[in-house]
N, C-alpha and C positions, 0 to 999 in steps of 0.2 A: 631588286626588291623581292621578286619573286624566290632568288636561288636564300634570302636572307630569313624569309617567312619560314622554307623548308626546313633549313637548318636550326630556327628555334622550335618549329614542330618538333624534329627528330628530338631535340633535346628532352623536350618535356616528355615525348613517349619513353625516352629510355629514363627518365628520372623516376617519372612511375613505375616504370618494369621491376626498378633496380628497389625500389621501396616496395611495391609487393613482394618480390623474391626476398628479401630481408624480414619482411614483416613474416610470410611463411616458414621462413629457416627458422625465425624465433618460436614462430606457435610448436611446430614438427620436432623441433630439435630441442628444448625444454623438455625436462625430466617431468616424469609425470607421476603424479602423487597415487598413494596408494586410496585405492576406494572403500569411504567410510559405511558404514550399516546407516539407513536411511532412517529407520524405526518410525516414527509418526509421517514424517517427508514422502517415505516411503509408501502409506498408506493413502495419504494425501496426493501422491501422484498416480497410482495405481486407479482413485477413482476421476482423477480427472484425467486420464485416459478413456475410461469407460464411458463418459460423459460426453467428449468432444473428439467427432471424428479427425476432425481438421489437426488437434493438439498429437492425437494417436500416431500419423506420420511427419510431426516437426519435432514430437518428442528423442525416437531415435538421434535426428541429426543434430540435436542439441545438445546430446548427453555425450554424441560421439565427441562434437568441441571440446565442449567441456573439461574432457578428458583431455584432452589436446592441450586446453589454458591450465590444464591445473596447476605446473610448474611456472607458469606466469605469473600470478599473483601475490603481491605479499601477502605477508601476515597480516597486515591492518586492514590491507585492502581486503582481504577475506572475511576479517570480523565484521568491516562495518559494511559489506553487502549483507552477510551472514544476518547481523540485529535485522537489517530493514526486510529481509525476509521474514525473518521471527517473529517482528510486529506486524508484518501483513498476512501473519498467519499461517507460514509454507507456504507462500503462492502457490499451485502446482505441482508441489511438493520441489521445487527449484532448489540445486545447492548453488555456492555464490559465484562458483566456476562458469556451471551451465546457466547464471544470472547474465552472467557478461557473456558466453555463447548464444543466448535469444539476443542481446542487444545486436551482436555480429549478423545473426541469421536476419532479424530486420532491414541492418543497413543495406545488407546483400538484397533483399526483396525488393527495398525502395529503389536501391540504384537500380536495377531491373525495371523497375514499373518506371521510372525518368528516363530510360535510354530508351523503352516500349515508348513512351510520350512524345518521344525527342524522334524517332525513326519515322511515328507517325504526323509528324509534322507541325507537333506542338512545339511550343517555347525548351527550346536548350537550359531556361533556368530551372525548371520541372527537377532536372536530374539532383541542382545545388539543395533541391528544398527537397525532395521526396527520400533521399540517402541519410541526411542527417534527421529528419521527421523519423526514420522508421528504426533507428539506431535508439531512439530516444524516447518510443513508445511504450516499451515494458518497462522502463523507470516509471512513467508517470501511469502506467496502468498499477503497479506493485505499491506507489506512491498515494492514490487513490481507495485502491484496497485497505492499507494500511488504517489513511484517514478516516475511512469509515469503518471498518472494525475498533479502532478506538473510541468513535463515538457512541456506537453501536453499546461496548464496553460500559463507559461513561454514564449512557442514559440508564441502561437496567442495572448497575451496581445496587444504587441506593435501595430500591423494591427488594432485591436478593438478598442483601443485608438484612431487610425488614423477616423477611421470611427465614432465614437462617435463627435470626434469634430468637422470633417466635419458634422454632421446634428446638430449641437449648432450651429454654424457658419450660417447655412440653415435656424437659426430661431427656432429649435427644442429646448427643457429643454431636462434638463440632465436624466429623467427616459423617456419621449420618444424618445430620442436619444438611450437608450440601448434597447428600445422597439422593435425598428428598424430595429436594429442590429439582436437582436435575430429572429423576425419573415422574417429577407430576410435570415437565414442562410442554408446553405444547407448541413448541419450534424445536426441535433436535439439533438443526441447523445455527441456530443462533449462537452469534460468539464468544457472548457470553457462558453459557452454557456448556459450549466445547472447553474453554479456558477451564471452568470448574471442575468437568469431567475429566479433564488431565490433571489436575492437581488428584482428583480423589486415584486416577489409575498410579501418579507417583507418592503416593502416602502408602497404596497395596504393596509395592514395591520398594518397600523399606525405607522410602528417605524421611527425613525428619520435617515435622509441621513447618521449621523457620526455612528448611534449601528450599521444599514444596512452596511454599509463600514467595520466596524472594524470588523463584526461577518466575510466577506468577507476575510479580512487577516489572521482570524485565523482559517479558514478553508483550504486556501491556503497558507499557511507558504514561499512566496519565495519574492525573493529580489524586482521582479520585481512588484509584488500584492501589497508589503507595501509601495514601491516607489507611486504609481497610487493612494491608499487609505490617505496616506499624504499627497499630493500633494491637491485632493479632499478638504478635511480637513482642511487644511489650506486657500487654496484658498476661501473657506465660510468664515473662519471665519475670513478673512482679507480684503474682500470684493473685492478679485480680479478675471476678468473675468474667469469663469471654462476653455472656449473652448480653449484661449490664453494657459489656464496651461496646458490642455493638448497636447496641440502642440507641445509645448515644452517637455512635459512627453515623448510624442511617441518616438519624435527625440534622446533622451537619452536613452529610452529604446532601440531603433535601433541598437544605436552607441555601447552598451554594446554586445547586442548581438553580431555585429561585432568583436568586442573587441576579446569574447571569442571562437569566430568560429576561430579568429586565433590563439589562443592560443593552441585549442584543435587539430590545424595543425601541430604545432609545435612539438604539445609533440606524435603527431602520425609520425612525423618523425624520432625521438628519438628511438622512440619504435617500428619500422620498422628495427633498425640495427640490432638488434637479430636473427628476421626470417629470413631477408636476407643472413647474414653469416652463419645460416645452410645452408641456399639456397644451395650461394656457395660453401659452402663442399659440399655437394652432389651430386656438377654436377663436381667439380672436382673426385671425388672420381667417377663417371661414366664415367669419359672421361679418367683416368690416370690407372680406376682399371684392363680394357683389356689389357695396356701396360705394366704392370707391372706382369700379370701373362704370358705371353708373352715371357717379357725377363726372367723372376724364369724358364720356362719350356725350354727356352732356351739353360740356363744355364747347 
C-alpha cells in the first residue's frame, strides 16, 4: 500500500513538472510581438506608477510577461481583452498581453499565500481557493472599473448635453461648446469629462466629427453614448440644426433616466419583502419568546 501511494505521488509530481516545463517552453519560446506606442495607456500608466508604490514594483514584472505572452494570444483574444480595457478606461494603462500577465502574477501570489497558509498549519484547501481567487482578481477589479465608469458616463450625459447646447445656442460650434464644458468642470478627474476631453484632443488632430464620435461609443458602450453619437451623426449628415438635436437628446435622455429611477424603486420594493419578514420574525420571536418560556416554567 505504502510502495503503491509512492508511486502515484511520484507520478503526479512528474505530471506537474512536465506541464510546467511545457507551459514555460510555450511562454519563453513564442515569438514575441513588436511593441506598440502606448499614447494615452501610456500616460495612464505613467501616473499610476506615480500614484502607487506597491503597482511601481509589479509593474516592471508584468510588463516583462507580458512581453513573454505576446506571442501567445490570438487576435480575438487580444481585441476582446483590448475593448474591456478601453471601457474600463486604460485600467493602469494595461495592454491585453500584460492584462493576462497580472492575471499570472496574481495566481503566482495566491498560490504563495495557500502554500504560506498550508506550511503554517492551516487547511491544505486555502491553496485550491487562494491560486484561483488571485488569478481572477484583476478580471473583476477591471470589470468593476469598467461598471462604474459607465455608469459614471450614464448619469452626467444628459446634464453635459444640456450645457453643450446651451453654448451652440450662445453662438458657440460644437468643439468649443464641449471645450467649455470641460475647462469650467469642477472634477478634472471625472469620466466623463476625460472621454470629452479626448474627443476634443482627436478633433485637434485631424480626425473627423463622425471616427471622433464613433471611437467615443465604442469606448463607452451604453445606451445613452450611442443615443448622443447618432443623434450627432445624423444631424451632419442631414443638415439639421446640432443645438435643436441636442435639446431634444437631453430631454429623452432625462426622461429615460426617469423611467428607470422608477423602475429600480419598484423592484427595490419587491425586494424589501424578504428582509422585512425576517424583520418581523425577530421581533415577534423577542416579544413572544419571554412569554412562552414563562408559561413552560409555569407549567
Amino acid at each position: 500500500m505504502t510502495d503503491g501511494y509512492a508511486l502515484y505521488r511520484n507520478l503526479a509530481i512528474a505530471a506537474v513538472a512536465l506541464s510546467t516545463t511545457s507551459a514555460l517552453y510555450a511562454v519563453f519560446g513564442a515569438p514575441s510581438r513588436p511593441a506598440s506606442r502606448l499614447g494615452t495607456r501610456g500616460l495612464k500608466r505613467r501616473r499610476a506608477v506615480e500614484d502607487s508604490p506597491i503597482w511601481a514594483y509589479v509593474e516592471p514584472i508584468v510588463r516583462w510577461l507580458g512581453v513573454r505572452l505576446s506571442g501567445v494570444l490570438s487576435d480575438t483574444a487580444r481585441d476582446n481583452l483590448d475593448q474591456q480595457l478601453t471601457v474600463a478606461g486604460d485600467y493602469l494603462g494595461l495592454t491585453a498581453d500584460e492584462y493576462v500577465a497580472l492575471s499570472i502574477v496574481g495566481f503566482a501570489v495566491g498560490l504563495a499565500v495557500g502554500l504560506a497558509a498550508a506550511i503554517a498549519g492551516k487547511p491544505l484547501i486555502l491553496v485550491f481557493v487562494c491560486a484561483p481567487l488571485g488569478a481572477v482578481l484583476p478580471f473583476l477589479q477591471i470589470s468593476g472599473e469598467a461598471q462604474g465608469r459607465l455608469k459614471q458616463i450614464s448619469r452626467g450625459l444628459p446634464y453635459a448635453i444640456d450645457l453643450i447646447a446651451l453654448g451652440m445656442s450662445a453662438g458657440l460650434d460644437f468643439p468649443a461648446a464641449i471645450r467649455q464644458l470641460v475647462e469650467k468642470s469642477s472634477d478634472p478627474n471625472d469620466a466623463l469629462i476625460g472621454e470629452l476631453r479626448r474627443l476634443l484632443q482627436e478633433l485637434q488632430l485631424g480626425r473627423t466629427r463622425k471616427q471622433a464620435l464613433t471611437d467615443l461609443a465604442r469606448r463607452a458602450p451604453t445606451v445613452v453614448v450611442n443615443e448622443f453619437v447618432s443623434a450627432i451623426v445624423q444631424a451632419e449628415e442631414r443638415g439639421n440644426p446640432v443645438a435643436d438635436v441636442l435639446a431634444i437628446q437631453a430631454g429623452s435622455s432625462r426622461q429615460r433616466r426617469t423611467v428607470a429611477a422608477e423602475e429600480a424603486a419598484a423592484r427595490a420594493g419587491v425586494a424589501m419583502v424578504g428582509p422585512m419578514m425576517l424583520l418581523f420574525l425577530c421581533i415577534m420571536i423577542l416579544l413572544l419568546g419571554p412569554i412562552a418560556l414563562k408559561l413552560s416554567r409555569g407549567m
